[in-house]
TORLOSE-998706 format. One record per residue: y, x negated, z negated of N, C-alpha, C in turn; residue in three letters; residue number from 1. Coordinates in steps of 0.001 Angstrom, whole numbers, padded with zeros to 6 digits. Layout:
# residues N
+---------+---------+---------+---------+---------+---------+---------+---------+---------+---------+-----+
!     npy !     npx !     npz !    capy !    capx !    capz !     cpy !     cpx !     cpz ! residuo ! num !
+---------+---------+---------+---------+---------+---------+---------+---------+---------+---------+-----+
!       Y !       X !       Z !       Y !       X !       Z !       Y !       X !       Z !     ALA ! NUM !
...
+---------+---------+---------+---------+---------+---------+---------+---------+---------+---------+-----+
This chain:
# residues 103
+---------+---------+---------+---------+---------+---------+---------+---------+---------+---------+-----+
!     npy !     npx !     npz !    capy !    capx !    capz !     cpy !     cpx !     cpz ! residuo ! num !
+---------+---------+---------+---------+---------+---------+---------+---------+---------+---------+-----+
! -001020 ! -036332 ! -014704 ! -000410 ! -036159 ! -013403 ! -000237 ! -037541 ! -012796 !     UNK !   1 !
! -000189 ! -037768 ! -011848 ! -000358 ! -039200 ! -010972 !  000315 ! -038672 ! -009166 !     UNK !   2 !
!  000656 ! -039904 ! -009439 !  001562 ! -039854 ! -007414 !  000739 ! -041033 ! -007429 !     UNK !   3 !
!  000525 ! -041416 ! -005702 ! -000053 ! -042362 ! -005211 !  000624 ! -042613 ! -003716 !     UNK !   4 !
!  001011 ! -044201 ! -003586 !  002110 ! -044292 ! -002348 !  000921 ! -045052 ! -001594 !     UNK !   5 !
!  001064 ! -044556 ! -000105 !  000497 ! -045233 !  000748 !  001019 ! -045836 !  001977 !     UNK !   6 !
!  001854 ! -047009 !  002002 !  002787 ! -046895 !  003520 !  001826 ! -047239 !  004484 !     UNK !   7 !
!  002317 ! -047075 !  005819 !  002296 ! -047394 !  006992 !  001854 ! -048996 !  007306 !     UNK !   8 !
!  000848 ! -049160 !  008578 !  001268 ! -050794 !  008715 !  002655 ! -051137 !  008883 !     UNK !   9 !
!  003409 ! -050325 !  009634 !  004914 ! -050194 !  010324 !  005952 ! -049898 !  008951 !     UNK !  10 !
!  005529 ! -049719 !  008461 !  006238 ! -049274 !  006681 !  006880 ! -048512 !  006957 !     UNK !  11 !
!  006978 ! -047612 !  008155 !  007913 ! -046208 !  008298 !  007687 ! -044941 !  007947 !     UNK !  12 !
!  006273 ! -045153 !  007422 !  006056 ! -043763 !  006917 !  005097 ! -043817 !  005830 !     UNK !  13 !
!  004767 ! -043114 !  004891 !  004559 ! -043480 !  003635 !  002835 ! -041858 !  003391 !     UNK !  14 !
!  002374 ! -042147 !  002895 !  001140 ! -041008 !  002609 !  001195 ! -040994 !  001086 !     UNK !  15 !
!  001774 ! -039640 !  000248 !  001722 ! -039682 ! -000462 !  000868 ! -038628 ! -001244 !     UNK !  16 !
! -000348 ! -038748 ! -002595 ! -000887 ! -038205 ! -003022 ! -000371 ! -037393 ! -004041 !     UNK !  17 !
!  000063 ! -036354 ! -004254 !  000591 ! -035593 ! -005955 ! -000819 ! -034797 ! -006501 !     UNK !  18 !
! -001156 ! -035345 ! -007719 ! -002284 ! -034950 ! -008122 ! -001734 ! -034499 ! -009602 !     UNK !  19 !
! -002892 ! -033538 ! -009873 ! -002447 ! -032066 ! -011556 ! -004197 ! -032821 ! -012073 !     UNK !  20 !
! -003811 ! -032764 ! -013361 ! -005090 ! -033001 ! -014160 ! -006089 ! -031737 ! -013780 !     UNK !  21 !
! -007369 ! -031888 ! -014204 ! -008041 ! -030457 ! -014615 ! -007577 ! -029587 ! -015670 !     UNK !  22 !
! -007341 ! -030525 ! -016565 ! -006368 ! -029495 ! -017720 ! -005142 ! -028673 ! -017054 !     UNK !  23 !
! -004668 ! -029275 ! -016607 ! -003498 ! -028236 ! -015790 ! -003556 ! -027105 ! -015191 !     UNK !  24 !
! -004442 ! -027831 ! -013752 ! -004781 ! -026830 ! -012574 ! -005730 ! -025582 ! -013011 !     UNK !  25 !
! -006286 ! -025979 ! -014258 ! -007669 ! -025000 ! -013677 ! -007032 ! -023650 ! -015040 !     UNK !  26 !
! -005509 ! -023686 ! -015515 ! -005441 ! -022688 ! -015925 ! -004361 ! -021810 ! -015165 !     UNK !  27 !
! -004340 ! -022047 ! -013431 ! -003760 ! -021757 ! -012970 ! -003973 ! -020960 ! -011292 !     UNK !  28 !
! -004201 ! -019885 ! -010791 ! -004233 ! -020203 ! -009510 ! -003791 ! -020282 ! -008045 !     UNK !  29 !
! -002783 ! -020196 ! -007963 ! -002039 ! -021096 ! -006923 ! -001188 ! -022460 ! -007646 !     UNK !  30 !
! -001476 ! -023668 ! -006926 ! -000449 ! -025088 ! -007439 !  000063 ! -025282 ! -005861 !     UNK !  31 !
!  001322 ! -025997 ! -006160 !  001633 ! -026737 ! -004795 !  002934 ! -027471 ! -005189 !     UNK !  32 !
!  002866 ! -028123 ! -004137 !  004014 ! -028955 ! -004623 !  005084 ! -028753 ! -003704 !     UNK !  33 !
!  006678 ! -028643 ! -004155 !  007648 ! -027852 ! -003079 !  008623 ! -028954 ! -003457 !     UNK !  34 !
!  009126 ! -029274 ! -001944 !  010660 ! -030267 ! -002198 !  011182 ! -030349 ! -001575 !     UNK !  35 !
!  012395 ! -031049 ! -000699 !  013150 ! -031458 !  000096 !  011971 ! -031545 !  001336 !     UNK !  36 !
!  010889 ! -032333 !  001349 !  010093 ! -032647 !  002187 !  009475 ! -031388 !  002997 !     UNK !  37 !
!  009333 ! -030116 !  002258 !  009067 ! -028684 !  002891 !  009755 ! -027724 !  002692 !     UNK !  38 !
!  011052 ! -028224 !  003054 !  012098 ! -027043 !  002521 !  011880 ! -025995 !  001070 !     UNK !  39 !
!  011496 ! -026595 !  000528 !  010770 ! -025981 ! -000944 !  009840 ! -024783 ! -000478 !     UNK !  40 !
!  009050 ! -024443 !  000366 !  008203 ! -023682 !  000679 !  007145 ! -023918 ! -000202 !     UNK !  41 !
!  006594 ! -022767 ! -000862 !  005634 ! -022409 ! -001726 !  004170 ! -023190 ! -001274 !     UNK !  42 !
!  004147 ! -022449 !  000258 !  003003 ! -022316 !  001093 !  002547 ! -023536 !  001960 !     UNK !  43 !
!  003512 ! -024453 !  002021 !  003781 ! -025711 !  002653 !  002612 ! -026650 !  002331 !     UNK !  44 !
!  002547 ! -026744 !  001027 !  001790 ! -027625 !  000895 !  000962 ! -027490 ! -000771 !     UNK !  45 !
! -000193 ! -026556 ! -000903 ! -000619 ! -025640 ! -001569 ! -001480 ! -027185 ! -002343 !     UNK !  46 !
! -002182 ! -027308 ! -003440 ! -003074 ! -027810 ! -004212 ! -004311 ! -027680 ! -003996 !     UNK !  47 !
! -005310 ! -028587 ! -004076 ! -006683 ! -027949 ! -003977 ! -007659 ! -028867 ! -004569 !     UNK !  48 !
! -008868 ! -027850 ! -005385 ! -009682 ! -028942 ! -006518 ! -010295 ! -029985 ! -006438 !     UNK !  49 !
! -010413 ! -031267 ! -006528 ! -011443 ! -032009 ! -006250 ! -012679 ! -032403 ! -007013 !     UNK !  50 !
! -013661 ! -032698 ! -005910 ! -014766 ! -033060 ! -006592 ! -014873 ! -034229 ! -007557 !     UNK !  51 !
! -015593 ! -034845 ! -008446 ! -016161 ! -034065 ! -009523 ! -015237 ! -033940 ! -010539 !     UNK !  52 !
! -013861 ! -034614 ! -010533 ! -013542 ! -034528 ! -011775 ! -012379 ! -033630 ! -011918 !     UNK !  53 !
! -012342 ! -032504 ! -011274 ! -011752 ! -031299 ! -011556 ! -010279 ! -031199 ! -010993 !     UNK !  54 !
! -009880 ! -032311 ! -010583 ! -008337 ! -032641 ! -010666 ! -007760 ! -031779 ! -009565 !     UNK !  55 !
! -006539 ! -031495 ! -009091 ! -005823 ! -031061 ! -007662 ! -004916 ! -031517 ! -007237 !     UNK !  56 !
! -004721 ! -031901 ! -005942 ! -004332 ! -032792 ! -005331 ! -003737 ! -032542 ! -003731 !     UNK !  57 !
! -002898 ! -033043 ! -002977 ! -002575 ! -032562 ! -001776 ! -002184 ! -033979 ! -001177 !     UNK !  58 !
! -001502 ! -034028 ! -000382 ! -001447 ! -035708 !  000772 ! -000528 ! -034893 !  001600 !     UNK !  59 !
!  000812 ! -035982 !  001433 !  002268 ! -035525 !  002267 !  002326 ! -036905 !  003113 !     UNK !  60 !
!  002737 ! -037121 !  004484 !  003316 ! -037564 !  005010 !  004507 ! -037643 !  004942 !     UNK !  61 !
!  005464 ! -038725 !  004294 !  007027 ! -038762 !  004581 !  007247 ! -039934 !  004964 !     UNK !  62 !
!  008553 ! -039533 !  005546 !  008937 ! -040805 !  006065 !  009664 ! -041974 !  004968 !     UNK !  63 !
!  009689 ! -043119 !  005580 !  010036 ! -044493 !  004994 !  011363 ! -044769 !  004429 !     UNK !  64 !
!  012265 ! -045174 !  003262 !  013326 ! -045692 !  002969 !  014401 ! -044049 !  002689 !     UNK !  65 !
!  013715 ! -042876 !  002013 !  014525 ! -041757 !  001501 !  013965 ! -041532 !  000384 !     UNK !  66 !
!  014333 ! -040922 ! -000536 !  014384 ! -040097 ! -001721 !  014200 ! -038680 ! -001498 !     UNK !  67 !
!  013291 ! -038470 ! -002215 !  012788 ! -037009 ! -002153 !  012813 ! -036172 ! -003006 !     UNK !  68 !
!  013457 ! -034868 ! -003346 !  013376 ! -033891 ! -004741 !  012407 ! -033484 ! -004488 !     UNK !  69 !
!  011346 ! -033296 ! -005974 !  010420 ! -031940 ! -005762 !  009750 ! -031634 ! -006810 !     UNK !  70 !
!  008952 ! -030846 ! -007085 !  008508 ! -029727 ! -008715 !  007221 ! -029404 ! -007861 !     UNK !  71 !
!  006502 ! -029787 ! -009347 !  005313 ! -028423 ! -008792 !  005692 ! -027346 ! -009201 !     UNK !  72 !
!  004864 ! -026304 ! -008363 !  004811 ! -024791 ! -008480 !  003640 ! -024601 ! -008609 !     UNK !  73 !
!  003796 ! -023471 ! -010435 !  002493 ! -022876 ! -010527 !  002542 ! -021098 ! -010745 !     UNK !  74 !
!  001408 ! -021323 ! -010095 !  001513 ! -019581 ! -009975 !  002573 ! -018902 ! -009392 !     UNK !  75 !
!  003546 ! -019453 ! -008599 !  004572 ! -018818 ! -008165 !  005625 ! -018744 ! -008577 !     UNK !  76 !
!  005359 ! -018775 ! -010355 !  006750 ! -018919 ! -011052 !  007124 ! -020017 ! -012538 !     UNK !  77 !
!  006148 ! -021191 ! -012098 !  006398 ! -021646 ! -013378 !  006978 ! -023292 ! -012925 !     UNK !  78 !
!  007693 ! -023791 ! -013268 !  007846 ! -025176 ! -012682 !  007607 ! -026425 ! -013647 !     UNK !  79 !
!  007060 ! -027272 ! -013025 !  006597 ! -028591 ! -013544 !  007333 ! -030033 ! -012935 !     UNK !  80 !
!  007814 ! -031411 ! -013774 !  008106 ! -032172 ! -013219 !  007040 ! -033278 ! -013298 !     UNK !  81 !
!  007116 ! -033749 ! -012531 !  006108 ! -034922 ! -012400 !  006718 ! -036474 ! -013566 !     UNK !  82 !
!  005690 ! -036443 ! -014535 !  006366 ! -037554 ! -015560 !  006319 ! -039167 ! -014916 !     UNK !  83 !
!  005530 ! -039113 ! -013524 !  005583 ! -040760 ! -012975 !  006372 ! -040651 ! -011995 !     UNK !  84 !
!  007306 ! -039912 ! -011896 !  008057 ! -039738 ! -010638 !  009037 ! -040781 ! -010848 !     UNK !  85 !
!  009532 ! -041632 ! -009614 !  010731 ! -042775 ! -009640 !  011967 ! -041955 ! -010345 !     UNK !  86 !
!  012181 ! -041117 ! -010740 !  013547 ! -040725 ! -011518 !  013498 ! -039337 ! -011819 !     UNK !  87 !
!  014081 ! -038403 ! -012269 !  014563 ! -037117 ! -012105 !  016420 ! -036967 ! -011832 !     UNK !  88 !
!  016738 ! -035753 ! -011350 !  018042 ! -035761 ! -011294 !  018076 ! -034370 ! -011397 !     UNK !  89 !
!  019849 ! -034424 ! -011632 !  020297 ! -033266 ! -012082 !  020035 ! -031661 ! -010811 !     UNK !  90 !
!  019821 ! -030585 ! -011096 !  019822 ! -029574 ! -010259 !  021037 ! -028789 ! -009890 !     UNK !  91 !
!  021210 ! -027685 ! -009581 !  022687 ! -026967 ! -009484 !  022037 ! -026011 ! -010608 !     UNK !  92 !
!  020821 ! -026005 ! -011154 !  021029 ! -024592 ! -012419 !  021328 ! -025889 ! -013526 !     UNK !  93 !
!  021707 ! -024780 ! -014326 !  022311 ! -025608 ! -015753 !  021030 ! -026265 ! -016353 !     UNK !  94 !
!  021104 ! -027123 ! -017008 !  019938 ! -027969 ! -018224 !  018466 ! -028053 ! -017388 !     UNK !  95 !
!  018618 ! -028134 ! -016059 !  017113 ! -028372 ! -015090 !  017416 ! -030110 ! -014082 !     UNK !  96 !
!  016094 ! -030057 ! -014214 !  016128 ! -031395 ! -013115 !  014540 ! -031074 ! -012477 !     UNK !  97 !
!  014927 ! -032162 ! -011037 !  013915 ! -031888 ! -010783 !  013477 ! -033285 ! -010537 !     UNK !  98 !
!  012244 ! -034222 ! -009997 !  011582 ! -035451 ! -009999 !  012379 ! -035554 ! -008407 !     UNK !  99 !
!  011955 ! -036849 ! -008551 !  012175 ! -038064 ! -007577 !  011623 ! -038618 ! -006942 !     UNK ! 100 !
!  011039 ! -038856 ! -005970 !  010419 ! -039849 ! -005300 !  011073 ! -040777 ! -004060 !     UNK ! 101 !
!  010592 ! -042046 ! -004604 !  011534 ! -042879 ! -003321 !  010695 ! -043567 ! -002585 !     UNK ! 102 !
!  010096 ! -043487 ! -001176 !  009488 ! -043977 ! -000554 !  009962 ! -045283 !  000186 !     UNK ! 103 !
+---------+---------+---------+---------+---------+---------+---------+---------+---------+---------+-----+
């Protein structure tokens, strides 16, 4: 799993990549990634395969100098944290966290 930060010339806004191995994605079919950034909407911002080396991947626009919660979603009901994420933190369910990102 891999994030990739891209800011702005203006550094106000940031392009960020969340990418799933092929091992991951391809035993799965719907991925997406849900957070603060899309009101955790499923549909917001869905996964999709790339060429050649199998991987899935999506590209968020956020803005500059916030912290962001978010999980992938697979299949609708399974959740994943991102292991390069700038932190995890605690959730409101018991013994869950979810990743971090700080742009």
């Amino acid at each position: 799993m891999a994030l990739r930060k891209k800011y702005s010339a203006n550094k106000k806004n940031c392009r960020v990549t969340f990418t799933l191995p092929k091992e991951i994605g391809a035993n799965f079919e719907e991925l997406s990634v849900v957070g603060d950034f899309n009101n955790w909407d499923s549909h917001a911002n869905r996964m999709t395969e790339n060429e050649p080396d199998g991987s899935y991947s999506t590209t968020i626009d956020l803005k500059a100098g916030k912290e962001y919660q978010f999980k992938y979603l697979l299949d609708g009901n399974q959740w994943l944290n991102e292991p390069e994420a700038d932190k995890r933190v605690d959730t409101y369910i018991s013994n869950s966290k979810n990743s971090m990102i700080k742009v």
